[in-house]
N, C-alpha and C positions, 0 to 999 in steps of 0.2 A: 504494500500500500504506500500512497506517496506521501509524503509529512505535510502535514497538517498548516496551514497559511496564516503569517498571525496578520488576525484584523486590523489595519489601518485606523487612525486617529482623525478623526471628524471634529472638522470649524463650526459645521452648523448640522443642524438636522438635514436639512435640505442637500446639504453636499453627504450625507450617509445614504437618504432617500434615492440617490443620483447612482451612487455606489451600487448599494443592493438592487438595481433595476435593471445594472447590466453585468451582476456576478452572481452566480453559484455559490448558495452559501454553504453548499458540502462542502467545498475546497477550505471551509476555516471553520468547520468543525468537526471532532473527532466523536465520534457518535460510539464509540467503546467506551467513553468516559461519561458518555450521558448518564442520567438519573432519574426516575419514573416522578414526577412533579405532580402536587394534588393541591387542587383553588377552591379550598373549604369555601372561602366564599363570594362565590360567583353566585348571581340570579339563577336562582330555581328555574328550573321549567313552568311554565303554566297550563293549565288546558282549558279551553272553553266550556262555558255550560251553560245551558238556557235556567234560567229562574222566572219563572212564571210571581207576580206582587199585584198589588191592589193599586190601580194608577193613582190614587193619594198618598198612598207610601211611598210610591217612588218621586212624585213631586215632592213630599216632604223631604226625602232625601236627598234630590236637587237640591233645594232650598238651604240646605244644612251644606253641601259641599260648595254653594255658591257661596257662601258665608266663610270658608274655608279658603276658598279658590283651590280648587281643586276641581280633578273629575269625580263626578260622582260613582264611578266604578271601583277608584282607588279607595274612596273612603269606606265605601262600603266592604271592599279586603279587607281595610283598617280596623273597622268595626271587629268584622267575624276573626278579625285575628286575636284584639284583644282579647273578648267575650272566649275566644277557648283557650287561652292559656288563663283567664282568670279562674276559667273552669277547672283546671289542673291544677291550682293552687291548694295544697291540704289545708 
């Protein structure tokens, strides 16, 4: 195998940007010395779900995330998130 290329020193982002677009970054890295990497915390996945509500609850809900500014989609995660970990509480 051929020895391994040491990365060059970057003035700005844009001249590394410039760099990387016309190299191979096999050639300056040694992928025998990698290490399996874990991003506890990155965003969850989501998944969609229909929830069927009473159109006055969900206007009051607007209402409550307008006062917020927010979306009311978020707040409403916000809500169910707190209300089950309060739930878990001994």
């Amino acid at each position: 195998m051929s020895k391994v290329k040491k990365t060059p020193e970057f003035k700005s982002e844009a001249e590394e940007r410039a760099f990387w677009e016309s190299h191979d970054s096999t050639e300056f890295v040694d992928w025998k010395q990698a290490q399996r990497a874990q991003f506890p915390n990155l965003k969850p996945s989501t998944k969609t779900i229909s929830l069927r509500l009473p159109e006055s609850l969900l206007d009051r809900i607007k209402v409550e995330a307008n006062k917020r500014d927010m979306p009311y989609q978020s707040l409403i995660k916000v809500w169910l998130s707190e209300d089950v970990e309060e739930s878990r509480l001994p």
